[in-house]
Structure formats: structure tokens, C-alpha cells
C-alpha positions in Angstrom: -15.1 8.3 -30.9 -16.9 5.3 -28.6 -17.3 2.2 -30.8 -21.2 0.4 -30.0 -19.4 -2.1 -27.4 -18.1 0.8 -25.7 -20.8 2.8 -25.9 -23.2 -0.7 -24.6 -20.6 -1.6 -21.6 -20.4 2.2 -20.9 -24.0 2.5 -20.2 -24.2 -0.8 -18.9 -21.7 -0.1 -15.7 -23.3 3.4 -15.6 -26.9 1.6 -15.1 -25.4 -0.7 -12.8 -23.4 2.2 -10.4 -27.1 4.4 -10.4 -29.4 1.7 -9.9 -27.8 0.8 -6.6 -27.2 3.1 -3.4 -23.9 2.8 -2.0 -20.6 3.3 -3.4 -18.6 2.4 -6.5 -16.2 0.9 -3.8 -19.5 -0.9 -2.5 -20.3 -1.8 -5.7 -16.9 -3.9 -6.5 -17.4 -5.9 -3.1 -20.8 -6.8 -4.0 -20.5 -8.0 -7.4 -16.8 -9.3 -6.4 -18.7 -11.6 -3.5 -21.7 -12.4 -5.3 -20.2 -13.8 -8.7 -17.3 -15.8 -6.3 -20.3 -17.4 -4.5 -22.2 -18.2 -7.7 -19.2 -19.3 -9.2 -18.3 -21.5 -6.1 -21.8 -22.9 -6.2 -21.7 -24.2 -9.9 -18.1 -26.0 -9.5 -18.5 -27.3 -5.8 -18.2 -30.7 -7.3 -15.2 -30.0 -9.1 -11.8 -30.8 -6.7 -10.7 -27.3 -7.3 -14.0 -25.7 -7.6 -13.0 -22.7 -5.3 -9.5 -22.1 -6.6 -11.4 -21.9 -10.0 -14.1 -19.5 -8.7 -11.4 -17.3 -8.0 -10.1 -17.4 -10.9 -13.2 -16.4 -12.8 -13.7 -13.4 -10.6 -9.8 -12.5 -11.5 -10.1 -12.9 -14.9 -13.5 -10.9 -15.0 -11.9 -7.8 -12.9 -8.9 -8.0 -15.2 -11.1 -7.5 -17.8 -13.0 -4.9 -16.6 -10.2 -3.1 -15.1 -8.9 -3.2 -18.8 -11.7 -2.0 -20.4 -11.8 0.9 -17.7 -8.3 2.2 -18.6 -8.7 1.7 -22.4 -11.8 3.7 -21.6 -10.1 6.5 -19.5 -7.0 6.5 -22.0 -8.9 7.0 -24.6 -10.9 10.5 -22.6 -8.5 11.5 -21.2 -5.4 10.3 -22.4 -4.1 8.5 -19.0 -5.0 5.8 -16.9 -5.8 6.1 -13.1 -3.9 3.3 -11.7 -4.8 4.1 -7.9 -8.3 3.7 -8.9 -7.9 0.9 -10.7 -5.5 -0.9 -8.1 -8.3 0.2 -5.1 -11.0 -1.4 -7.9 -9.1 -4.6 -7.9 -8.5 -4.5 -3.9 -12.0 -4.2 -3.3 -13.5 -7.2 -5.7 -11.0 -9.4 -5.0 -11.0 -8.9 -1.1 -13.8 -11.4 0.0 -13.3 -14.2 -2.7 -9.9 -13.8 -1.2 -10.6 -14.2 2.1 -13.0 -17.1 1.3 -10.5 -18.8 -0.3 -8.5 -19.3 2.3 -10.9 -20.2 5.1 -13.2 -22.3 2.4 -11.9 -25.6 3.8 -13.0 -24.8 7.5 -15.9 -23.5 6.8 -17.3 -26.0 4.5 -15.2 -29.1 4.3 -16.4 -30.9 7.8 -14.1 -33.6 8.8 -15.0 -37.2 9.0 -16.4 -38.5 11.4 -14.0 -40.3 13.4 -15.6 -44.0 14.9 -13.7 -44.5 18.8 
């Protein structure tokens, strides 16, 4: 039996997958990219702003991803890891990749007098 705050984040996700057109895949890059930028946004002042904003979005797919398989365990009595590893792939892939190009992209050198 679904406790309320299963039942809520159950119909939550569910809203969020059938309010939106493209895949659950889709959906993971989306909200993956989207709460990295916002994220980013809010701590650009900090000194390790992005680093954090990565973080957050870790820490929010590991808890998701948790949820899912304490979720699917308690269906179905097992736990997809492939899904849940492709889940993780997909939201993480562009923060990732931002990460590691953040600095050229946004962090202009001096400029340099002759």
C-alpha cells in the first residue's frame, strides 16, 4: 500500500511525463538542463557556483532515482537498474558537459593592455 507522499510524488511525475510531448528520456534532459542552468544562475557569484549547480542536480537525480526504485521494489518486487542507470545518463549529460566547457564559454579573459 502507497503512503500520501507516494501517492503525491507518484501523480506528480505522472503529470509532469503527460503534460509534455516527447519522451521520458526527453523529459530527464530537459529538467536535467533546466534546473543546472537555474541553479548556475542563482550561485554565479559564488567561486564554485557551477561545481555546486551540479551537485544539486546530482543530488536531486539521486533522489529521484531512489524514490523510483523504492517505488518499483515495492510493485514489483525488483528494481530496473538499466532504466535507472539510462535515467541518470540522460539528466546528468548536459550539466555535465557544461561543466566542463563553463570556463570558456563564460569566463572571458582579461583584457590584456600591449
Amino acid at each position: 500500500m502507497e503512503s500520501l507522499v507516494q501517492f503525491t510524488l507518484i501523480r506528480l511525475k505522472e503529470w509532469m511525463k503527460d503534460s509534455v510531448w516527447f519522451s521520458d528520456g526527453m523529459l530527464h534532459l530537459n529538467i536535467g538542463l533546466a534546473l543546472f542552468l537555474i541553479a548556475a544562475l542563482l550561485l554565479r557569484r559564488k567561486p564554485r557556483g557551477v561545481l555546486i549547480a551540479w551537485t544539486i542536480v546530482l543530488v536531486l537525480q539521486t533522489l529521484n532515482e531512489t524514490f523510483d526504485a523504492w517505488v518499483g521494489y515495492g510493485r514489483s518486487g525488483r528494481v530496473d537498474w538499466i532504466e535507472m542507470g539510462k535515467d541518470f545518463v540522460a539528466t546528468m549529460f548536459w550539466p555535465t558537459v557544461l561543466l566542463m566547457i563553463w570556463k570558456r564559454l563564460f569566463c572571458l579573459p582579461p583584457d590584456t593592455k600591449p
